[in-house]
N, C-alpha and C positions, 0 to 999 in steps of 0.2 A: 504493500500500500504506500509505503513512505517515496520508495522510487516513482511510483504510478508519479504520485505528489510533487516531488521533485521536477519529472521530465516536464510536466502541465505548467510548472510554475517557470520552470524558464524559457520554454517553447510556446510555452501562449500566454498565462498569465502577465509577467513584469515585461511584456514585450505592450501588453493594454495598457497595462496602467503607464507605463515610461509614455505611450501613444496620447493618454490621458492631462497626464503633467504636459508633456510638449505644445499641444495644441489648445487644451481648456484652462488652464490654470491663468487667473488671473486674480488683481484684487478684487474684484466684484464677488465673485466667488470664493475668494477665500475668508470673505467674511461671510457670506451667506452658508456656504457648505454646513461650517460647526454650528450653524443655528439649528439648521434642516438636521443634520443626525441627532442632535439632543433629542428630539424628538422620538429618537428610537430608544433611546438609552433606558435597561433595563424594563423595555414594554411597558412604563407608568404613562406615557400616553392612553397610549392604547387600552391599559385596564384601567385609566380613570373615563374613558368613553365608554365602555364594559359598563362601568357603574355606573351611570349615568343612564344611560338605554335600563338599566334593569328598574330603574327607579320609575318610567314611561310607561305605564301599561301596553301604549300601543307599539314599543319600540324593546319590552321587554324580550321575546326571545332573539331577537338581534343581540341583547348582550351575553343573553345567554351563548349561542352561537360561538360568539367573540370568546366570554370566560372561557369556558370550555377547548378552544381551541388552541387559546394561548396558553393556557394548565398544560395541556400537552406539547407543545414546543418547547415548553419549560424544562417536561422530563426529559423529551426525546435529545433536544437540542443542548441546553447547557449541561443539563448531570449525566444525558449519555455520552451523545459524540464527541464534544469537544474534551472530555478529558479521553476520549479510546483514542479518535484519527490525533491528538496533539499535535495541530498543524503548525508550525511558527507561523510568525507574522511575512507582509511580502516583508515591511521595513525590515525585519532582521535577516531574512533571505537575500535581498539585494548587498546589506552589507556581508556578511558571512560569505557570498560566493561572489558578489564583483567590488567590494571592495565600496559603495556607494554607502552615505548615510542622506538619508531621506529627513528633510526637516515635516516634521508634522503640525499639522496646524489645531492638533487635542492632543488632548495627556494621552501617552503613553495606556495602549488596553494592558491589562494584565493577565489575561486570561489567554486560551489559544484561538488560534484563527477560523476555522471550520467547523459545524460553519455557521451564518453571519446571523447571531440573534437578534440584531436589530431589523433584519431582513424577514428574517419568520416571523417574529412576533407582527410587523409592519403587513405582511401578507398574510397570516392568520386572520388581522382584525381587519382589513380591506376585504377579505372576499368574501367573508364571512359576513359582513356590512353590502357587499355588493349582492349576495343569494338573498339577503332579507328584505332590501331594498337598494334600487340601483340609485334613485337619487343621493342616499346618502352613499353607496359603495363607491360610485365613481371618481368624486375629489377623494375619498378616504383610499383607492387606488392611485390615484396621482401621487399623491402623499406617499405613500409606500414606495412606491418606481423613486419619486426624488430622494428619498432617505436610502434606501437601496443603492443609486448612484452616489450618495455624497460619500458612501463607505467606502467607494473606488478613487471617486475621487480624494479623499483623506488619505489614501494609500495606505490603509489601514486591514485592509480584505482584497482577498484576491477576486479577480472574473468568476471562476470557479467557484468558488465557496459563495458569490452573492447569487450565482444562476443557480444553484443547486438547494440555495436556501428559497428561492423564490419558489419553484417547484416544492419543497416542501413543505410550506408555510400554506401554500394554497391547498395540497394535499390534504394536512390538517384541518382547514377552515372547514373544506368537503366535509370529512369526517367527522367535525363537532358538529357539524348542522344536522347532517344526516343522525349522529346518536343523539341527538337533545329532538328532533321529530321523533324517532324512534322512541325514545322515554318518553313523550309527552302522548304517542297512541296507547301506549303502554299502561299509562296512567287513567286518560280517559277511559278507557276499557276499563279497568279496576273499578272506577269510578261510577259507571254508569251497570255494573254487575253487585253495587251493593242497595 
């Protein structure tokens, strides 16, 4: 796995992001970028929108949806993968194999790179906002894709780790909505048999 990792990060990934810096990087953006990823930082976004929709009768199981889907990005994404794949960062990648140090424009992550929690949790509660209603899913996807990019761009996450988290942040989303309908026939049925 770690070679897989390896080949992807210097044959496709830091060949993006170096593409990225070259061509995007400016002041406008680099003041805007770290506003846009706080945004993801640790899903308190996104579960104070959760809480918020639950409080809505009419927009409750949206947050349901949402909780539910982020709870599982939670497991799946920080206490499984990221301590199994232990991916390094690109920044300590570029330095350790070409000798580059990358000024970052946010504190130093401390955790590993793979993959991008800010990106699941971001497409957890988008799609999951987007199957319960598209008016609110659509800016709440925009929102996602931009925090998603600003990871690339902070050169903080690889290509790799933000396409793989996007795929399965959405995956999740599916599947929180899909078991929170499922427990809710589940329940009406109960419900209407006593």
């Amino acid at each position: 796995m770690e070679a897989l990792l390896t080949w992807f990060a210097a044959h496709f990934d830091i060949p993006v992001l170096d593409w990225i810096a070259e061509k995007l990087w400016c002041p406008l953006l680099d003041a805007i970028m770290p506003w846009i990823t706080l945004l993801g930082d640790g899903g308190i976004f996104w579960i104070a929108i959760a809480a918020v929709l639950l409080c809505i009768p009419k927009y409750r199981k949206a947050g349901l949806f949402m909780g539910l889907a982020l709870l599982m990005g939670l497991v799946l994404c920080n206490l499984t993968l990221k301590p199994l794949v232990a991916r390094m960062r690109p920044y300590t990648f570029v330095l350790e194999n070409y000798g580059r140090n990358i000024a970052l424009l946010v504190s130093t992550p401390s955790d590993f790179s793979f993959p991008s929690g800010h990106t699941i949790a971001s497409f957890e509660a988008a799609i999951a906002l987007l199957i319960h209603n598209r008016k609110l899913g659509i800016p709440a996807t925009v929102l996602a894709c931009l925090i998603a990019f600003s990871r690339l761009y902070l050169y903080v996450h690889y290509p790799t780790d933000v396409f793989v988290s996007v795929l399965l942040g959405s995956a999740l989303a599916i599947l929180g909505c899909w078991l929170v309908k499922k427990g809710h026939c589940i329940w009406e049925k109960r419900k209407n048999t006593q």
